[in-house]
C-alpha positions in Angstrom: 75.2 -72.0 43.5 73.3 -73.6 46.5 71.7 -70.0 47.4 69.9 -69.8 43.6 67.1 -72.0 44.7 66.4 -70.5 47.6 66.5 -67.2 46.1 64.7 -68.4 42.9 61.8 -70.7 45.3 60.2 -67.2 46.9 60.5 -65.7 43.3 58.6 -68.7 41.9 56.1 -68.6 44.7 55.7 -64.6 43.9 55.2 -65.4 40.5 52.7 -68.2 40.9 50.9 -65.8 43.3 50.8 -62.8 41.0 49.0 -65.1 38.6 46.7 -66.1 40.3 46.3 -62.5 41.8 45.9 -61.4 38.1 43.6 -64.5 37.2 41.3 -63.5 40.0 41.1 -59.9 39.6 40.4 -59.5 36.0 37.3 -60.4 33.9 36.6 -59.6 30.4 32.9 -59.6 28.9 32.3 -60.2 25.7 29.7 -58.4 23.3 26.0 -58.2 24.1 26.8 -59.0 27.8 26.8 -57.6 31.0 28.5 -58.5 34.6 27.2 -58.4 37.8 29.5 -57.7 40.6 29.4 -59.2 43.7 31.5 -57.9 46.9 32.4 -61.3 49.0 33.1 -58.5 52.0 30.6 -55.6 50.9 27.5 -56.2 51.0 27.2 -59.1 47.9 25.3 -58.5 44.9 25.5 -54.8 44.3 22.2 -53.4 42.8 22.7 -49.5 43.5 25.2 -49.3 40.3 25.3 -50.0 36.6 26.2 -53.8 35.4 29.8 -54.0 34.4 29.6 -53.3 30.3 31.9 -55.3 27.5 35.6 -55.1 27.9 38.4 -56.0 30.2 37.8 -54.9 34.4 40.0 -55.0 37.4 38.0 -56.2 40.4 39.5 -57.3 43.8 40.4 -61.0 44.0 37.8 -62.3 46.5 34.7 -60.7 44.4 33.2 -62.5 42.0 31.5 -61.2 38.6 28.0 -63.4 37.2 27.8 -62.7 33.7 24.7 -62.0 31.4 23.4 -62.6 28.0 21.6 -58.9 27.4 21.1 -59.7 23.9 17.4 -60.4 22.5 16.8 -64.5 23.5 14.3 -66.7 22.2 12.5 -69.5 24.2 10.1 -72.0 22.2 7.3 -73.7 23.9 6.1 -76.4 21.8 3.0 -78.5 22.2 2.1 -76.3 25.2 -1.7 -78.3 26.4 -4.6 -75.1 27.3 -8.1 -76.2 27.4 -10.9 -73.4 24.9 -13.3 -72.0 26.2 -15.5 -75.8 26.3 -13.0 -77.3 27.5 -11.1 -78.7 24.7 -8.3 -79.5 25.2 -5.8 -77.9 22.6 -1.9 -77.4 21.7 -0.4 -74.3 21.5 3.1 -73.6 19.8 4.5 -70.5 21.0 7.6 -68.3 21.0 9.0 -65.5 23.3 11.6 -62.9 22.7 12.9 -61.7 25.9 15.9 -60.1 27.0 17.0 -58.9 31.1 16.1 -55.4 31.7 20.1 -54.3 31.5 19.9 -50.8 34.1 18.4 -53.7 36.7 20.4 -56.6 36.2 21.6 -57.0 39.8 17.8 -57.1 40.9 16.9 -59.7 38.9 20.5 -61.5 39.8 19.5 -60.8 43.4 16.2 -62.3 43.5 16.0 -64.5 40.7 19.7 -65.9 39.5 20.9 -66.5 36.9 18.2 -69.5 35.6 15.7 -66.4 35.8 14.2 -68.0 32.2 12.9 -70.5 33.9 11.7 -68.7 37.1 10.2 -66.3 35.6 9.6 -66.2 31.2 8.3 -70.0 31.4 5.9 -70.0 34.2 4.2 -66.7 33.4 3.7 -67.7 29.6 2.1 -70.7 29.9 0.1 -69.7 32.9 -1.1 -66.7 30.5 -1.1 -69.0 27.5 -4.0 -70.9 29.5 -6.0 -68.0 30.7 -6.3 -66.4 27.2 -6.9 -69.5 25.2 -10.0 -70.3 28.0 -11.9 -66.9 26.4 -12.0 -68.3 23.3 -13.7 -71.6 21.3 -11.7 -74.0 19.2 -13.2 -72.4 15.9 -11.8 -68.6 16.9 -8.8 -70.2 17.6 -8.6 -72.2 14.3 -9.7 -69.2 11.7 -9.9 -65.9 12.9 -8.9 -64.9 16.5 -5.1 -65.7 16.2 -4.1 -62.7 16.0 -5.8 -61.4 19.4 -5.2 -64.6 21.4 -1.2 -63.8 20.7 -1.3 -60.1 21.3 -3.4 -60.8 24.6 -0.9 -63.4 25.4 2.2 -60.7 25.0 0.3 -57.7 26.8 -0.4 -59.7 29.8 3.1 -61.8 29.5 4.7 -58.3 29.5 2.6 -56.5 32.7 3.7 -60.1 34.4 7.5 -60.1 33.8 8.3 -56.4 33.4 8.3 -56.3 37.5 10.4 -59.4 37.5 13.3 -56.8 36.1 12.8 -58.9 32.2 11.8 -57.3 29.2 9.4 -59.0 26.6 9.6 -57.8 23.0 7.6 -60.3 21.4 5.0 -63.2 21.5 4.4 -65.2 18.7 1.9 -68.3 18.2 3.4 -70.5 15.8 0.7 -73.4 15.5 -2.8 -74.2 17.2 -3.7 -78.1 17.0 -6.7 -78.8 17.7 -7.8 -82.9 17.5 -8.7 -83.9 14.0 -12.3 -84.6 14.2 -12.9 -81.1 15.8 -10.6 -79.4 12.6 -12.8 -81.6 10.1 -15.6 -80.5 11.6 -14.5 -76.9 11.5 -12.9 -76.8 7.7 -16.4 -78.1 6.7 -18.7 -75.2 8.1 -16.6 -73.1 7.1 -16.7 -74.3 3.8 -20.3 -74.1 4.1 -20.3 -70.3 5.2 -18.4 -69.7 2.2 -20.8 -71.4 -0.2 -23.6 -69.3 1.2 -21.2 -66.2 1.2 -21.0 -66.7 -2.5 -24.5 -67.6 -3.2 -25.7 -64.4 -1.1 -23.3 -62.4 -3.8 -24.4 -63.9 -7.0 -28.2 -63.1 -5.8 -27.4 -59.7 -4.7 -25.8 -59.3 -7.9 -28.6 -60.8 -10.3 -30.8 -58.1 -7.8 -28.8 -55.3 -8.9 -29.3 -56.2 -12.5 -32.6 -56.4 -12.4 -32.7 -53.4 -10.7 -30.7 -51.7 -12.9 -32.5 -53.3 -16.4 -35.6 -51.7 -14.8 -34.9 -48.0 -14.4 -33.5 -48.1 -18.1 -36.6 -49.6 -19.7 -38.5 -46.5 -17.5 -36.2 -44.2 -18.2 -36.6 -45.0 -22.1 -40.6 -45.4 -21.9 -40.3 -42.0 -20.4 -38.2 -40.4 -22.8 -40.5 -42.0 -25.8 -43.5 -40.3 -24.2 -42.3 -37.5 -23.8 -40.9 -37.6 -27.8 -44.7 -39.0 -28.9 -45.9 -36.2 -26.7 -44.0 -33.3 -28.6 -44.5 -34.8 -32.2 -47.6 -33.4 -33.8 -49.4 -34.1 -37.3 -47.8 -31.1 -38.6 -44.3 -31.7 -37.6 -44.2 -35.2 -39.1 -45.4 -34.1 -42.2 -43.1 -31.2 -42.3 -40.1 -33.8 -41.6 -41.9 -36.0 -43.9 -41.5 -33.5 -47.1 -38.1 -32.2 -45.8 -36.6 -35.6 -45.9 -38.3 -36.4 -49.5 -37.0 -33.4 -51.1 -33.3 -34.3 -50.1 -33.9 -37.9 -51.3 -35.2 -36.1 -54.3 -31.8 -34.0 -55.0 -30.0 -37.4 -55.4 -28.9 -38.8 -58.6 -30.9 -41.8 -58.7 -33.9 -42.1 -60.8 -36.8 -42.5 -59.1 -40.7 -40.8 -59.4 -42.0 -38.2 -56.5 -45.6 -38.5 -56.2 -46.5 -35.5 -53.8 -49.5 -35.4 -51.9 -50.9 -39.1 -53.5 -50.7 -41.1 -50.0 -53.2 -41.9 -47.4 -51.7 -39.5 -45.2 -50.5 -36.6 -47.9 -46.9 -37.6 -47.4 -44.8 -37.7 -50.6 -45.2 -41.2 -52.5 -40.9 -42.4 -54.2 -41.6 -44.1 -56.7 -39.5 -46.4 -59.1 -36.2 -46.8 -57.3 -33.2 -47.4 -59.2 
């Protein structure tokens, strides 16, 4: 009975060490991450093989694994201050969608770390955000350049970062603000454009018309010289005698004079 402990004390001391032996070896990564390894007697980070992938892996106890988010991330930079192209100064809302570039993960582990957002994505963006915004006057940034300014931001955002072993998918400019007297004065010329946009139509239009109105009343004056040109004496009066002797053929009682009027025409007479 007095040998059990110190039997069962080495046992204990086996267990507690296989435990932590177990603890230390093992790491499991979860979905949409990826682990970096790093060999305490082998070098350290290693950068010549693939990140671990998801799922359970065995290392040995006195390496260490840094795990990574590889799914797509999103970083919001609100109220960001960039100065136009006069020097106004203006706030810029915008969002990136970013992700580490998964086959080089133990680069970017090795010379950024793991706080590589804001090392790298942060810095880049709103030094880019300020350089593109400076091309540009409040009133481009207000109406119509929006569009450019945030695909110039994401082309040179991308060229920036994509050396820094990070991946940009996306750059999106969610509000320019621009001080309220400058807006006012914007909204009001371009309300002013539009008013002469819209006056400039309704003259063009009443132009057309006009236009239009004319070559019908020449096409017709042409057509009616041309009919006055082919209609002689002789064809009138033939139509003349054709289209009496038809009325004449109705049942109506009437009087045909032929040959009484100024012109020889056929004279109806007494209608009823």
């Amino acid at each position: 009975m007095e040998r059990l402990p110190k039997i069962g004390l080495p046992i204990l001391i086996a267990v507690v060490l296989l435990i932590v032996f177990v603890t230390k070896s093992s790491v499991n990564i979860g979905y949409g991450e990826a682990g970096v390894l790093f060999k305490t007697f082998g070098g350290g980070v290693v950068v010549d093989e693939p990140a671990l992938g998801e799922g359970f892996h065995i290392i040995a106890p006195w390496n260490k694994v840094y795990i990574y988010n590889t799914k797509q991330q999103e970083v919001f930079e609100k109220k960001m201050q960039v100065l136009s192209s006069n020097g106004l100064e203006i706030n810029l809302d915008v969002s990136v969608l970013y992700q580490p570039q998964i086959d080089k993960l133990g680069l970017l582990h090795q010379t950024k770390g793991e706080d590589y957002l804001e090392i790298v994505i942060v810095p880049e963006i709103r030094a880019v955000a300020r350089s593109v915004v400076g091309r540009y006057t409040p009133e481009q940034l207000y109406s119509t350049k929006r569009d450019a300014i945030q695909n110039e931001i994401y082309e040179e955002t991308k060229k920036k970062v994509e050396g820094q072993y990070v991946q940009l998918n996306g750059v999106l400019v969610r509000d320019v603000t621009l001080p309220v007297a400058i807006k006012e004065a914007i909204e009001r010329k371009l309300n002013q454009e539009q008013e002469s946009l819209e006056y400039e139509f309704r003259l063009e239009k009443a132009r057309k018309e006009a236009e239009r109105q004319r070559i019908d009343a020449e096409g017709k004056a042409a057509a009616n010289t041309i009919l006055s040109a082919s209609l002689t004496d002789k064809i009138l009066k033939e139509k003349g005698i054709e289209a009496t002797l038809q009325l004449a053929k109705s049942p109506n009682a009437k009087v045909v004079v032929v040959g009484s009027s100024k012109d020889g025409m056929p004279l109806i007479l007494g209608d009823q």
